[in-house]
C-alpha positions in Angstrom: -1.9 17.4 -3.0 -5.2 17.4 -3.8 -6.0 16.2 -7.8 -7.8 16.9 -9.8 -9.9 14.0 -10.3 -11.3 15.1 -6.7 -13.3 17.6 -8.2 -15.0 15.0 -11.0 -15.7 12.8 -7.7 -17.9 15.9 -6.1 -19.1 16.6 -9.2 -20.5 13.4 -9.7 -22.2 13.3 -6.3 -23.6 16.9 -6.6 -25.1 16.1 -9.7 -26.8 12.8 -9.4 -30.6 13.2 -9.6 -32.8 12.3 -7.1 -35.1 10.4 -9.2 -32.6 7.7 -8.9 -34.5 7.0 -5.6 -37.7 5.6 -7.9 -35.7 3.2 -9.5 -35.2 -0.3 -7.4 -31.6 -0.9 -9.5 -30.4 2.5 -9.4 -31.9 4.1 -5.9 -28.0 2.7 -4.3 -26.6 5.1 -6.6 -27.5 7.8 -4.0 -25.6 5.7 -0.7 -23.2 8.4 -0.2 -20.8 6.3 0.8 -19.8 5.7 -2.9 -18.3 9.5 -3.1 -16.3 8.6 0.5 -12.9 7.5 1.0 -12.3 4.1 -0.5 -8.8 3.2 -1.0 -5.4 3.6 0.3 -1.9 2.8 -1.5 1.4 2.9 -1.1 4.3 3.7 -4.1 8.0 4.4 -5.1 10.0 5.5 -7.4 9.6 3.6 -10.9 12.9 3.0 -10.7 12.4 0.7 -7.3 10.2 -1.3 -9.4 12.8 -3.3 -11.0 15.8 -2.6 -7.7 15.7 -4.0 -4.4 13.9 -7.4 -4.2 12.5 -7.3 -7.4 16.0 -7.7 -8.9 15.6 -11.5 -7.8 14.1 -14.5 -9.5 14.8 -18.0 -8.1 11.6 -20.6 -8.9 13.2 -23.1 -7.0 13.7 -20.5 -4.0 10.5 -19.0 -2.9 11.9 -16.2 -0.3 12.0 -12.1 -0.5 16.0 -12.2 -1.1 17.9 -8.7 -1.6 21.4 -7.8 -1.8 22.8 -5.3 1.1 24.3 -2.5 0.0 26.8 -3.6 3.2 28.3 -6.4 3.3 28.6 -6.9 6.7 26.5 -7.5 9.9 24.9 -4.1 9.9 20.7 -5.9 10.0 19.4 -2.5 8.5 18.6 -2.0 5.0 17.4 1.3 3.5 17.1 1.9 -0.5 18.5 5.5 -0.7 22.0 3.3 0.2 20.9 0.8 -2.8 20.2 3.3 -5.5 23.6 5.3 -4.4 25.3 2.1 -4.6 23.5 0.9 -8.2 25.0 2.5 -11.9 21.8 4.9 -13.5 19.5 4.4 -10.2 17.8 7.5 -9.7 16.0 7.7 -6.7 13.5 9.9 -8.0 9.5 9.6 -6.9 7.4 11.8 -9.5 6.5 15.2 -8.1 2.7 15.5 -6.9 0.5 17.3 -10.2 -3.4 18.4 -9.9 -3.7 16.0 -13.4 -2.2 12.9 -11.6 -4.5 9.9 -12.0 -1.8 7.5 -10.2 1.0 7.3 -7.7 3.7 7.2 -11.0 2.1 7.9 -14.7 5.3 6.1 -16.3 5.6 2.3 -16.6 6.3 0.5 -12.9 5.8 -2.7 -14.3 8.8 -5.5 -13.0 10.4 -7.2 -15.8 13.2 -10.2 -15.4 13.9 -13.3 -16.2 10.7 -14.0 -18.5 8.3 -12.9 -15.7 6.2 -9.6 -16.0 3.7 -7.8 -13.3 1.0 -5.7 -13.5 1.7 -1.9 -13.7 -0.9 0.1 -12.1 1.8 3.0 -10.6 1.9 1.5 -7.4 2.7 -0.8 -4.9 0.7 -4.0 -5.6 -0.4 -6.9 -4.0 0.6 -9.9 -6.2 0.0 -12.9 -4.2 -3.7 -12.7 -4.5 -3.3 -11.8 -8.3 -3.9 -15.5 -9.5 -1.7 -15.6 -12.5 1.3 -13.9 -10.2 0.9 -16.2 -7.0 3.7 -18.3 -8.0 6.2 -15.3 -8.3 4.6 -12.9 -5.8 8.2 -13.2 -3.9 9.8 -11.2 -6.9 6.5 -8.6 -8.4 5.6 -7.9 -4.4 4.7 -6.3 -2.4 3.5 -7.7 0.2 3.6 -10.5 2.9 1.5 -13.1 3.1 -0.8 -14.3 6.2 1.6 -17.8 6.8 4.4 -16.1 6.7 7.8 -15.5 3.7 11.1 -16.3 4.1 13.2 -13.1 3.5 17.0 -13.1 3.1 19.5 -10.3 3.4 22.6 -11.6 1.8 26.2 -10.3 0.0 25.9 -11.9 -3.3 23.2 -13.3 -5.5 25.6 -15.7 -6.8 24.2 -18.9 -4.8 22.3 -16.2 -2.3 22.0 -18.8 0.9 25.5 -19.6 1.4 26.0 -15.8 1.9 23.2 -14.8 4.1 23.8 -11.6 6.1 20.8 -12.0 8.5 17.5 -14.0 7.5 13.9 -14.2 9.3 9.9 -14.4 8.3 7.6 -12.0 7.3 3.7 -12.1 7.9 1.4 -9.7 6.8 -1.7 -8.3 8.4 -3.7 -6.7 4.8 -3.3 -10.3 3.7 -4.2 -12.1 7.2 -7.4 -10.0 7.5 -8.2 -9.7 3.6 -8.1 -5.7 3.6 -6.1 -5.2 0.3 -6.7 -6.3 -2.9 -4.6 -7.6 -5.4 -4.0 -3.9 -7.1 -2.7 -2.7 -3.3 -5.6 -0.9 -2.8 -6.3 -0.8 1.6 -9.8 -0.8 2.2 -11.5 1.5 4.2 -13.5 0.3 7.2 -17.7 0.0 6.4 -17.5 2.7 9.3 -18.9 6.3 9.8 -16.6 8.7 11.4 -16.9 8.2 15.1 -17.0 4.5 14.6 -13.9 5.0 13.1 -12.6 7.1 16.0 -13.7 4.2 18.6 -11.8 2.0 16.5 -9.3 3.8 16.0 -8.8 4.4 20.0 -9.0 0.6 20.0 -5.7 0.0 17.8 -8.6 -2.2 16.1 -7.5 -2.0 12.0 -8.5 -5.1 11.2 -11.2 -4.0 9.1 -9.0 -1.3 7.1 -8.5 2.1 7.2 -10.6 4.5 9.3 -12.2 7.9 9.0 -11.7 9.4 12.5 -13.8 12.0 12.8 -14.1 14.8 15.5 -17.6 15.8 16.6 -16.8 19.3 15.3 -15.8 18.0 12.0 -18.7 20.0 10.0 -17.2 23.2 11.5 -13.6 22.9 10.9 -13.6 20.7 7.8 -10.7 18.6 8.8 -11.0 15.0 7.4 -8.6 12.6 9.3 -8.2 9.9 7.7 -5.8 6.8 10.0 -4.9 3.8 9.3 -1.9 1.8 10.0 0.8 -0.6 9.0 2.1 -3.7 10.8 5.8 -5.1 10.7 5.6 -8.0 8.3 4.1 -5.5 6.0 6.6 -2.8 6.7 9.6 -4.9 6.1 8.3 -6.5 3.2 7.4 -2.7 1.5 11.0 -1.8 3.0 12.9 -5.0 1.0 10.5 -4.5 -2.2 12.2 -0.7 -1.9 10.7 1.4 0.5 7.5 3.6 0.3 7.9 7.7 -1.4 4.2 8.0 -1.9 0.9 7.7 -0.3 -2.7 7.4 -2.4 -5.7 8.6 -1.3 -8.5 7.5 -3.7 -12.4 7.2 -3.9 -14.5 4.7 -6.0 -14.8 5.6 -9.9 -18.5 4.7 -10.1 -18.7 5.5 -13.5 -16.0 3.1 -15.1 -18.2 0.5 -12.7 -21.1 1.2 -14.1 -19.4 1.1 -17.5 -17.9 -2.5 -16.6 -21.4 -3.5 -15.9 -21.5 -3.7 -12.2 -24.4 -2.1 -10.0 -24.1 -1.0 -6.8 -23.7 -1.8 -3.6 -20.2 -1.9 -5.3 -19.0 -4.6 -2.3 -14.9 -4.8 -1.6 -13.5 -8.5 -1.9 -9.8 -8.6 -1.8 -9.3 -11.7 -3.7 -12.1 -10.7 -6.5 -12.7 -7.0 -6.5 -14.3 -5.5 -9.4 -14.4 -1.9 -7.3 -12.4 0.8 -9.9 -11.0 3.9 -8.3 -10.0 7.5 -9.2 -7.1 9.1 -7.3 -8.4 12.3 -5.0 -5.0 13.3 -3.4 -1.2 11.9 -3.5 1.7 12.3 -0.9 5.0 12.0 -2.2 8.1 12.1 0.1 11.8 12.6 -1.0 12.8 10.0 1.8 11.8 6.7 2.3 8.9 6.8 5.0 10.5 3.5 5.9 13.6 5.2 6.3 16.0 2.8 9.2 19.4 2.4 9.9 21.1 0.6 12.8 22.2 3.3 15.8 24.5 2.2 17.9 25.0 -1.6 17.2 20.9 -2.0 17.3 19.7 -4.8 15.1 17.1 -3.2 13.3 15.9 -5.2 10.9 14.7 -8.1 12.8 13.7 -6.1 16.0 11.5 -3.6 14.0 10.1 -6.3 11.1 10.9 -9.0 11.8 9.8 -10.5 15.4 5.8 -10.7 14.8 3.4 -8.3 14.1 1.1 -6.5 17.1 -2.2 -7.8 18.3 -5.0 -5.9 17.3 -4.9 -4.1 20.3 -1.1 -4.0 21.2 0.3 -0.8 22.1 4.1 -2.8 20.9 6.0 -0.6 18.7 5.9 -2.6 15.7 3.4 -1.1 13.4 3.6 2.7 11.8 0.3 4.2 12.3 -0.3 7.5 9.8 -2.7 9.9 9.7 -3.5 12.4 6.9 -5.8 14.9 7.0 -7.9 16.5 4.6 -9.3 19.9 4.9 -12.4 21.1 3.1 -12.5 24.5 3.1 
């Protein structure tokens, strides 16, 4: 669904006056890549937020550790089986509405044992959020570059002695510095049929791409591709799975309010780019949905064995495309 803070974004851009182009600190107002595509995120249901791997706080044991919902060898995990097995879990991802401004508007902030994230209504990126490094492995989301022990186990009561199957995550948005700490993905500093070279490359190293076709101005189809490598995947799959998908552009005004001046530069460790939401995808099943078929371990052969070169054609990534259509 489109939102309705798409329309302030074209607003914005079809109302900015070309005088701008006069003035040496403003004329950068007019790149029109501020009114692009900026951002990508992933989200849940708020209930997730607390479930899953964020129900697990051990200082002393810095590892992604979640209980199964089976206590047996079964290597899958999936968190429609943890809510139905958890008292008052309702796996419920809020419905899409045009006056959405984020992923979930109710509180998705993680709370236990005296530690507290950040609650922005999504999926965020705590390891490179300084005062949440040292308990990214609870808050989430994601894996970092050298790698995070995860562990699958019956019990939390003394969780290592009853380890149903264990491994390593690395993540690729934190190896190549494409999301910040907010778990916003980056869009590539590409125009659209860069983006479709790129694309046709497997090359995402640089973020998420516009691929456009050469038609595009005809048809008014937007695709917009980007993708997601295993260490990422399992990690989003152990923090409790992903029900939406954010499309968002940059909120220039709120920058200029904050006192920045464009170029308005992405730096995932620092970045002081704000965004408004211009469309949402929610799904009513996990779109990390997995469960072992016939005896498969699939876990550890999907997640957990590496994640693809840059131009691997190995299925251990999810690549998505959503396209917009401007009518």
């Amino acid at each position: 669904m489109i939102v309705d803070q798409a329309g302030e974004v074209i607003v914005d851009f079809l109302t900015l006056s070309p005088s701008l182009a006069e003035i040496p600190t403003a004329s950068a107002l007019l790149d029109t890549s501020n009114y692009t595509f900026q951002a990508i995120s992933y989200g849940k249901d708020i209930s997730g937020f607390n479930q899953h791997a964020h129900g697990y706080y051990d200082p002393e044991l810095p590892a992604i550790v979640v209980l199964s919902y089976q206590a047996t060898s079964v290597s899958s995990y999936h968190s429609s089986a943890i809510a139905s097995a958890i008292p008052g879990y309702k796996l419920m991802p809020e419905y899409p509405h045009p006056l959405n401004t984020r992923l979930e508007q109710g509180s998705c902030r993680t709370l236990i044992s005296g530690i507290s994230g950040i609650d922005n209504g999504q999926c965020a990126n705590h390891l490179f959020l300084s005062a949440y490094s040292g308990s990214y492995t609870t808050l989430g989301c994601f894996a970092p570059s050298d790698g995070v022990d995860y562990y699958v186990v019956e019990s939390l009561n003394d969780p290592l002695s009853k380890v149903i199957y264990s491994g390593t995550l690395s993540g690729s948005y934190n190896e190549y510095g494409t999301m910040d700490g907010f778990g916003f993905l980056t869009f590539a500093p590409l125009n659209g049929s860069q983006g479709n070279t790129q694309a046709g490359l497997g090359n995402f190293t640089s973020g998420a791409l516009l691929t456009l076709s050469s038609n595009f101005s005809s048809t008014g189809r937007v695709p917009v591709t980007w993708r997601l490598d295993a260490g990422d995947a399992g990690s989003l799959l152990l923090f409790g799975g992903v029900y939406h998908l954010g499309l968002w552009c940059l909120d220039v005004k709120q920058m200029l309010k904050d006192g920045h001046k464009p170029p308005f530069a992405f730096n995932h460790l620092n970045n002081i780019r704000k965004y408004r939401l211009f469309a949402k995808k929610t799904f009513n099943r996990d779109l990390l949905y997995m469960n072992d078929a016939l005896g498969l371990p699939g876990f550890n052969t999907l997640f957990g064995l590496g994640n693809p070169s840059v131009d691997s054609d190995w299925n251990r990534y999810c690549l998505y495309r959503w396209t917009i259509r401007f009518l």
